[in-house]
C-alpha positions as CSV (number, residue, x, y, z in Angstrom):
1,X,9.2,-2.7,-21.6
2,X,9.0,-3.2,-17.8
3,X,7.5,-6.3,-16.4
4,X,5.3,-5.9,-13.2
5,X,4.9,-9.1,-11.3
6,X,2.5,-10.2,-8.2
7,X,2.2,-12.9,-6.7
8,X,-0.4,-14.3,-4.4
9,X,2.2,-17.2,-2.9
10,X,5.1,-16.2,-1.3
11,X,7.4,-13.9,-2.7
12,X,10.4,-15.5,-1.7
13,X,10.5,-17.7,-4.0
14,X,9.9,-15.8,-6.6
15,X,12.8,-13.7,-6.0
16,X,14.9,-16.2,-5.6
17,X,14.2,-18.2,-8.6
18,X,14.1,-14.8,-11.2
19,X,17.1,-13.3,-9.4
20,X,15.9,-10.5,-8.3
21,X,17.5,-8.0,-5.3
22,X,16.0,-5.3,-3.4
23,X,17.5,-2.1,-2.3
24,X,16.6,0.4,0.0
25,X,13.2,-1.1,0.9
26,X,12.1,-0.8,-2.6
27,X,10.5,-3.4,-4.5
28,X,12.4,-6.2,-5.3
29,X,13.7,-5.5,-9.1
30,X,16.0,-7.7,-11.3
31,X,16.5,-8.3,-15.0
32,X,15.8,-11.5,-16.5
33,X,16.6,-12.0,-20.1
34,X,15.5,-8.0,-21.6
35,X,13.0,-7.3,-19.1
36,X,13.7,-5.2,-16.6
37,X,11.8,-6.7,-13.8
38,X,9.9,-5.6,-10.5
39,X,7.8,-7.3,-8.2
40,X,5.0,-5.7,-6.6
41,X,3.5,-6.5,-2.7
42,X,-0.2,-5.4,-3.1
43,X,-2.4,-4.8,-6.0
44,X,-3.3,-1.6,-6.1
45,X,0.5,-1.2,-6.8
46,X,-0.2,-2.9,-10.1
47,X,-2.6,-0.1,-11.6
48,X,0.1,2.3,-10.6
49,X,2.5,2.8,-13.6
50,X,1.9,5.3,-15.9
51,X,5.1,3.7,-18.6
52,X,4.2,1.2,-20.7
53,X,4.8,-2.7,-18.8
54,X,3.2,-6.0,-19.2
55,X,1.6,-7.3,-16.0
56,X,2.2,-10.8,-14.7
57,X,-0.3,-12.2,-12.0
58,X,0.7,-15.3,-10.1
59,X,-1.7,-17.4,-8.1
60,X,-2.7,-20.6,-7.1
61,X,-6.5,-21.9,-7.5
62,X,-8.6,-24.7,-6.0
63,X,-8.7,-28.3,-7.5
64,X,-11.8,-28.3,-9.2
65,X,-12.3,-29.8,-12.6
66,X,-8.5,-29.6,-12.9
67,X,-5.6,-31.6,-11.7
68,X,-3.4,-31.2,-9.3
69,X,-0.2,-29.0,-10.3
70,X,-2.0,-28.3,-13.8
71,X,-0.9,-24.5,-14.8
72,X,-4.2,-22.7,-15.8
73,X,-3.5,-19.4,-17.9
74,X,-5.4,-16.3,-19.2
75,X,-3.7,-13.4,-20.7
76,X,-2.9,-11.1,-23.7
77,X,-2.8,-13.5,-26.9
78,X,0.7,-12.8,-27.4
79,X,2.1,-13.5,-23.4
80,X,-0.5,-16.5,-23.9
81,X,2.0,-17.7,-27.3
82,X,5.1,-17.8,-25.1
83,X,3.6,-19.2,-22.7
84,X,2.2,-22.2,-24.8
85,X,5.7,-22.5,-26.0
86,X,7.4,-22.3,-22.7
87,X,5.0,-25.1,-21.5
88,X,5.8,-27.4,-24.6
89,X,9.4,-27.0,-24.1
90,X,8.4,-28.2,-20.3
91,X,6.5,-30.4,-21.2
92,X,3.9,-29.6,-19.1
93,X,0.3,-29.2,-19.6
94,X,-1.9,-25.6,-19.6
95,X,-5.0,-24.5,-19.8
96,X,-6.6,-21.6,-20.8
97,X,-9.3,-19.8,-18.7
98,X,-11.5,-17.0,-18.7
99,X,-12.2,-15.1,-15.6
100,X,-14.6,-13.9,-14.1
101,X,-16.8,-12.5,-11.5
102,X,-19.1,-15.6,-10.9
103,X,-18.8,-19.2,-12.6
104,X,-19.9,-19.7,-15.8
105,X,-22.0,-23.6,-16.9
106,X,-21.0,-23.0,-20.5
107,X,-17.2,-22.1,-20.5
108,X,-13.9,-22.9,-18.1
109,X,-13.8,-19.6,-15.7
110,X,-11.9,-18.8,-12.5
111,X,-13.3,-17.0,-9.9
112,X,-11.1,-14.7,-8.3
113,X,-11.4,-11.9,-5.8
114,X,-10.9,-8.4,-7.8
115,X,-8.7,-9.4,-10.3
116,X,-11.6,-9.3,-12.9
117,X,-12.1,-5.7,-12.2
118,X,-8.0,-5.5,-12.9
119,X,-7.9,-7.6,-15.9
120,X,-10.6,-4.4,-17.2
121,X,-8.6,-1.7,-16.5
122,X,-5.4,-3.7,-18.8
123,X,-7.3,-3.8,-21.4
124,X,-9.0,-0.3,-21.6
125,X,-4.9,0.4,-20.9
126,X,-4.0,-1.8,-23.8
127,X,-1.3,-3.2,-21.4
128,X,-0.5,-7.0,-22.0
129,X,-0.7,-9.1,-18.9
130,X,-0.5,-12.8,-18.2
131,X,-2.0,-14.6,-15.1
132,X,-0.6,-18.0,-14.4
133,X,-2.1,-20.2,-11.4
134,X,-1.0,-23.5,-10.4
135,X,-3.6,-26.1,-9.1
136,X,-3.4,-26.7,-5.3
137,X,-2.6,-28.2,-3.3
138,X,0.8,-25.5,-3.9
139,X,4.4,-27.4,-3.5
140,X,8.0,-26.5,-3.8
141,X,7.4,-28.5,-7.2
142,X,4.7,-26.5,-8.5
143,X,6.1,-22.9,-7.3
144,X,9.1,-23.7,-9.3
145,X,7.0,-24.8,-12.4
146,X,5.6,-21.2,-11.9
147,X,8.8,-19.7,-12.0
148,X,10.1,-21.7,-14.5
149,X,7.2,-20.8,-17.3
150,X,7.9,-17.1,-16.0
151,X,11.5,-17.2,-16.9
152,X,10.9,-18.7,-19.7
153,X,7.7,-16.2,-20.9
154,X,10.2,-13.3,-19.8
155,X,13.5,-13.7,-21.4
């Protein structure tokens, strides 16, 4: 299965730390572990596969009721099992969200801009996806914890 991966920081990193190469303009693709890997500049590029992939989103999100450099996570149940093991073996702590399209008083929610509307069209697709934000205020630190738990979700 192919993984598709965006990411609302910057991309650089995220090549770097997954290994990945681009070629002829393309998107930059790589393998980590037995996913064949490809990262993805806009969104609309991520409604744009017809195989069968799993999606990962990567973000960062204002302070709020969390802490600083906390991962926050919402996803497919079984993306959102590795991830709870990759974090344990990190020993870091995660929190599970749900998003949506305005905040919700009775349940932890994260607000953001059209990827609602996306997360609904993975699931009428049946395509597993796992969105991962790190609490700002975004460090060298933190990116690397995001590409750590995304190595580690992946291989």
């Amino acid at each position: 299965m192919k993984s598709i991966l965006y990411t609302e920081l910057a991309s650089d990193f995220l090549v770097q730390g997954l290994g990945l190469h681009s070629q002829d303009m393309a998107h930059p693709t790589g393998k980590v572990g037995r996913s064949d890997v490809e990262l993805v500049s806009t969104l609309g590029d991520l409604l744009s596969y017809p195989e069968e992939i799993q999606v990962f989103y990567l973000g960062s999100t204002e302070a709020g009721p969390f802490r600083a450099g906390d991962i926050l996570m919402a996803g497919s149940d079984d993306l959102l099992d590795h991830a709870f093991q990759a974090l344990d073996e990190m020993e870091q702590r995660g929190v599970v969200v749900g998003l949506s399209t305005e905040p919700d008083a009775h349940q932890v929610t994260l607000v953001k801009e059209g990827l609602y509307e996306l997360v609904q069209t993975w699931k009428k697709r049946k395509i597993p996806y796992l969105c991962l934000f790190v609490v700002d205020p975004v460090e060298s630190g933190a990116t690397a914890k995001l590409v750590s738990l995304t190595r580690k979700v992946l291989a």
